[in-house]
C-alpha atoms as a printed R data frame, in Angstrom:
    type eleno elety resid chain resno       x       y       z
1   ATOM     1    CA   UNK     A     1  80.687 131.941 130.961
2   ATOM     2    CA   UNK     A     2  80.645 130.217 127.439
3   ATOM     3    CA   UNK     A     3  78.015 127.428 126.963
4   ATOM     4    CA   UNK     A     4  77.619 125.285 123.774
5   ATOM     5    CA   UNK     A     5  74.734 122.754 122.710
6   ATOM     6    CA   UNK     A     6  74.768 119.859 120.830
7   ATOM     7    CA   UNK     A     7  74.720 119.980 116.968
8   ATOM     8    CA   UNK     A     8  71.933 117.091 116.721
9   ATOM     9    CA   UNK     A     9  72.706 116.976 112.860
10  ATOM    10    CA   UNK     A    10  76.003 116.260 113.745
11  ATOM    11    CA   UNK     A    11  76.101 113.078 115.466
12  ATOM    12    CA   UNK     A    12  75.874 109.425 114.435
13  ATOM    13    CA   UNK     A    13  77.179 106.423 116.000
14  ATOM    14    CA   UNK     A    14  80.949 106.109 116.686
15  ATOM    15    CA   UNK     A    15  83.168 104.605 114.540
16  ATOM    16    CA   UNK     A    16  86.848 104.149 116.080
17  ATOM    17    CA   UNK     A    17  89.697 102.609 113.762
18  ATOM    18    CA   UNK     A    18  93.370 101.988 114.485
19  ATOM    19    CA   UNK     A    19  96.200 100.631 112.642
20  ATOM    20    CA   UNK     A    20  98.951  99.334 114.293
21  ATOM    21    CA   UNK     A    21 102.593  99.987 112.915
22  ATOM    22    CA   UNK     A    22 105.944  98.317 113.654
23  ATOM    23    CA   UNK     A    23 108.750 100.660 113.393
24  ATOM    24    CA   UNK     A    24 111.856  98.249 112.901
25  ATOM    25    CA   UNK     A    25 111.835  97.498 109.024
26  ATOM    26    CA   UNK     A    26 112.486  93.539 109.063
27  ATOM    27    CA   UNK     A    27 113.442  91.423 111.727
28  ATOM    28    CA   UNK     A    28 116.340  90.474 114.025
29  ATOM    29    CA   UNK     A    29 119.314  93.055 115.747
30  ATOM    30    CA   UNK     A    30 120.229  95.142 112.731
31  ATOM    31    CA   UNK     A    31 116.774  96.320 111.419
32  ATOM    32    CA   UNK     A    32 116.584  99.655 110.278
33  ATOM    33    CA   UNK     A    33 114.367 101.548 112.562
34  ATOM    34    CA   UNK     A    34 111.426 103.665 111.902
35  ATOM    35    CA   UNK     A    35 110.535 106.501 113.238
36  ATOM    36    CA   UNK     A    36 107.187 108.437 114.810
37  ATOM    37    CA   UNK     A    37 107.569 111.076 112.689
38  ATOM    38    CA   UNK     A    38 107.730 109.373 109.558
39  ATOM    39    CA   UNK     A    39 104.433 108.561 110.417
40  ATOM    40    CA   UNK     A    40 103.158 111.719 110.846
41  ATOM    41    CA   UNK     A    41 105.038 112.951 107.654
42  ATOM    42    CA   UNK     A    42 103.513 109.529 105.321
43  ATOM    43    CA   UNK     A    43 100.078 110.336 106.848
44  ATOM    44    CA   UNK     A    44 100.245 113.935 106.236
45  ATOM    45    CA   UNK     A    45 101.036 113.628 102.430
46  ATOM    46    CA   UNK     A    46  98.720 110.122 101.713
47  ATOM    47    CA   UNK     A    47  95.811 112.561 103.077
48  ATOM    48    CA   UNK     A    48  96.699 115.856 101.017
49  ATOM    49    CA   UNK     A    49  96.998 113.600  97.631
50  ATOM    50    CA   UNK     A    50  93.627 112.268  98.826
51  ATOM    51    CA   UNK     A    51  92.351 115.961  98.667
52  ATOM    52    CA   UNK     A    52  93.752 117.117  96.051
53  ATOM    53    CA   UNK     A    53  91.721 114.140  94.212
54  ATOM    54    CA   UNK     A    54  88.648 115.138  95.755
55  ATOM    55    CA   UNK     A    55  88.705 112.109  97.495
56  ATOM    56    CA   UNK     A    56  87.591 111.585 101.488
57  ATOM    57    CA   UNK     A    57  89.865 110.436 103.862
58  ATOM    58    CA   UNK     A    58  89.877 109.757 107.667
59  ATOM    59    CA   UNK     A    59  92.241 112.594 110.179
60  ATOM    60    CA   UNK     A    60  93.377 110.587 113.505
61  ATOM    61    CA   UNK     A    61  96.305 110.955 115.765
62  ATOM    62    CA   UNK     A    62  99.557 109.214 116.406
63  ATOM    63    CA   UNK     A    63 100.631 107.650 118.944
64  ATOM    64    CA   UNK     A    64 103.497 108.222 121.469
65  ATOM    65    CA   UNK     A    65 105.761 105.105 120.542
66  ATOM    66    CA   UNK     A    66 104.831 102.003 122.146
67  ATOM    67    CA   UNK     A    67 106.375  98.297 121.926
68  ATOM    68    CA   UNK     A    68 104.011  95.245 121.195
69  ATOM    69    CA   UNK     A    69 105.256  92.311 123.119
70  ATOM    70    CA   UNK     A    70 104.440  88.844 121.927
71  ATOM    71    CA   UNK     A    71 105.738  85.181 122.630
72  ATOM    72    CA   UNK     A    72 105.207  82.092 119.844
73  ATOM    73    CA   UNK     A    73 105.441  78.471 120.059
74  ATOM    74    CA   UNK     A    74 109.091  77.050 118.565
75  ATOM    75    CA   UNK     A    75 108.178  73.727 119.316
76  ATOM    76    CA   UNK     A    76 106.375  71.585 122.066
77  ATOM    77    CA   UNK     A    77 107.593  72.527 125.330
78  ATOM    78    CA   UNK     A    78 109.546  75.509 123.907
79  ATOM    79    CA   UNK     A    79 108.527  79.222 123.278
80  ATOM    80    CA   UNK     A    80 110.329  82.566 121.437
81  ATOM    81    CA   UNK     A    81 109.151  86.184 122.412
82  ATOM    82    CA   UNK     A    82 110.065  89.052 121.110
83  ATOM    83    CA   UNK     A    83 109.146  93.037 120.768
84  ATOM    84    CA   UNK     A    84 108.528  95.354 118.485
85  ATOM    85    CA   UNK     A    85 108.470  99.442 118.643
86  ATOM    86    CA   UNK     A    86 105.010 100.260 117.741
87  ATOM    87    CA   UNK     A    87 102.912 103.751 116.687
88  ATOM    88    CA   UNK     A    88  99.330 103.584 116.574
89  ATOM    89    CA   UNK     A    89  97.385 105.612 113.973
90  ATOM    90    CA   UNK     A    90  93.894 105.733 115.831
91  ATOM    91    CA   UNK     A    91  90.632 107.865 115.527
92  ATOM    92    CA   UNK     A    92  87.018 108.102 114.510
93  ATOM    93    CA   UNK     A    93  85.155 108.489 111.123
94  ATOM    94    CA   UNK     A    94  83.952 112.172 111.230
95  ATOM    95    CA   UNK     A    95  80.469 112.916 111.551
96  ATOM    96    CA   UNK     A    96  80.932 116.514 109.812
97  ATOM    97    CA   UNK     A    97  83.725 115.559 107.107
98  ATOM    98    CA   UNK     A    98  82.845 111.815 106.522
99  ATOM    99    CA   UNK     A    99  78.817 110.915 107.780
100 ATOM   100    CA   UNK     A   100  77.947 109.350 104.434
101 ATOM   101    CA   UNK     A   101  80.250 106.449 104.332
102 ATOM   102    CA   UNK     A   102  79.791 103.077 104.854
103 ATOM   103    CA   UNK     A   103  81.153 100.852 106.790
104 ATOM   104    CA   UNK     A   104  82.438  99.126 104.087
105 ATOM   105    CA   UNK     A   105  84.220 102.316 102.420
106 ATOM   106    CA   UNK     A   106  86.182 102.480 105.862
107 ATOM   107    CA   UNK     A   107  87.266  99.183 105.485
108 ATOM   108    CA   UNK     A   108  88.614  99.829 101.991
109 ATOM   109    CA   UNK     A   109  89.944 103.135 103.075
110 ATOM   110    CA   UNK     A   110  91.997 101.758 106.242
111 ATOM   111    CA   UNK     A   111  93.350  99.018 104.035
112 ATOM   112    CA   UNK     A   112  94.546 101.482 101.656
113 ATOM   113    CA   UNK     A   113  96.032 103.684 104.051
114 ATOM   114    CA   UNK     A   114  97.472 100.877 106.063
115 ATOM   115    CA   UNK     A   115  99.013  99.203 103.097
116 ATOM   116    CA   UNK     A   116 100.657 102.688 102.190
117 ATOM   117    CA   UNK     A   117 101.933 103.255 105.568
118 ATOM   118    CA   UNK     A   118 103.125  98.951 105.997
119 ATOM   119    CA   UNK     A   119 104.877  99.882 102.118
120 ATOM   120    CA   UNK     A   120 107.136 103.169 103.493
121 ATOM   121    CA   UNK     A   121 107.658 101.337 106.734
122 ATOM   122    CA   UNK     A   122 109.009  97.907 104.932
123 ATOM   123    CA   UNK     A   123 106.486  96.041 107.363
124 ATOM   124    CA   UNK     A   124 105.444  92.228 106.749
125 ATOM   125    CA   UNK     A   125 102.289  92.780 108.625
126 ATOM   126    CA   UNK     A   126 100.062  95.731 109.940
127 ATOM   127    CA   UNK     A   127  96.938  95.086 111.929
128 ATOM   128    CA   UNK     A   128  93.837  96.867 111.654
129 ATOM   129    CA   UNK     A   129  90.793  97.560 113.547
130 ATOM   130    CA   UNK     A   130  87.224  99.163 112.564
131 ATOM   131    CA   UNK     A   131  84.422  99.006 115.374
132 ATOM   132    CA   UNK     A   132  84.443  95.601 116.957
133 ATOM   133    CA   UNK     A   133  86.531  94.261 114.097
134 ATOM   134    CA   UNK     A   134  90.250  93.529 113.868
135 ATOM   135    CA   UNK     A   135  92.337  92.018 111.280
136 ATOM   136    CA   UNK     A   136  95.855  91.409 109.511
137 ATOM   137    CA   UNK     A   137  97.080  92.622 106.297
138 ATOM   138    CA   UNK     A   138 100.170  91.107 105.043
139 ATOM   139    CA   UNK     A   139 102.531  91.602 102.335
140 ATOM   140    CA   UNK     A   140 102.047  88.974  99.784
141 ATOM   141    CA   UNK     A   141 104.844  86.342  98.958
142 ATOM   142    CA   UNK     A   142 106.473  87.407 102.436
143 ATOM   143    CA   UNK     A   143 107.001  85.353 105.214
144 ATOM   144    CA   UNK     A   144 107.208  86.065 109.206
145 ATOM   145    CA   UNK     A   145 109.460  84.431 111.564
146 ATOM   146    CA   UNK     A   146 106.653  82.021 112.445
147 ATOM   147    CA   UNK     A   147 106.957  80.743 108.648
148 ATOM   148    CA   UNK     A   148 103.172  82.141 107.828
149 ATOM   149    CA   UNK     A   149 103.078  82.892 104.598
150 ATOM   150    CA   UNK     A   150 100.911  84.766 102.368
């Protein structure tokens, strides 16, 4: 029987992200639509330019395609829903390829990576989460179909 022991050098405390991708590019019926690969394929080429710069960068996995659902106010008394196809990029900062940075080189990292993959996806917004934080990035001078504007 194989046994293995922990690597004590190699642990730390874990630090899950996600980013959260709508595949339909724009809203309404005739959107074009996205796919899971494309994903994989953006992903795999943002991280080998990040390597070939000598720069880190954070591995996850993809998601099987999901769907957010959501409803909104129109008006008192009134509400619009929708959905959206989803992937979710999702993992944790290494502990053997990544231990040294901080929590605020994630951040900047995600963002990066999660404004490349909103850019190649034509999405409005992408959402983001690091630990127990979560947040929006949206495309500036764009508005949703809620009229929020950036």
């Amino acid at each position: 029987m194989t046994t293995y022991q922990r690597v004590e050098t190699k642990t730390s405390v874990r630090r899950s992200f996600a980013i959260t991708l709508g595949l339909a590019e724009g809203y309404g019926a005739d959107t074009k639509k996205h796919t899971r690969q494309e994903v994989i394929d953006a992903l795999l080429e943002y991280m080998k330019r990040l390597v070939a710069d000598g720069k880190p960068y954070l591995s996850g996995m993809v998601s099987a395609e999901g769907a957010v659902v959501y409803a909104y106010s129109n008006a008192p008394g009134n509400a619009g829903g929708g959905y959206e196809d989803t992937v979710v990029f999702f993992g944790e900062v290494s502990v053997i390829y990544n231990p040294d940075l901080s929590d605020d080189d994630v951040k900047r990292m995600l963002d990066d990576m999660a404004g490349y993959l909103g850019g190649i996806l034509g999405q409005t917004r992408v959402y983001v989460a690091y630990c127990n934080e979560i947040w929006v990035l949206q495309k500036q001078k764009t508005e949703t179909p809620t009229d929020e504007t950036v």
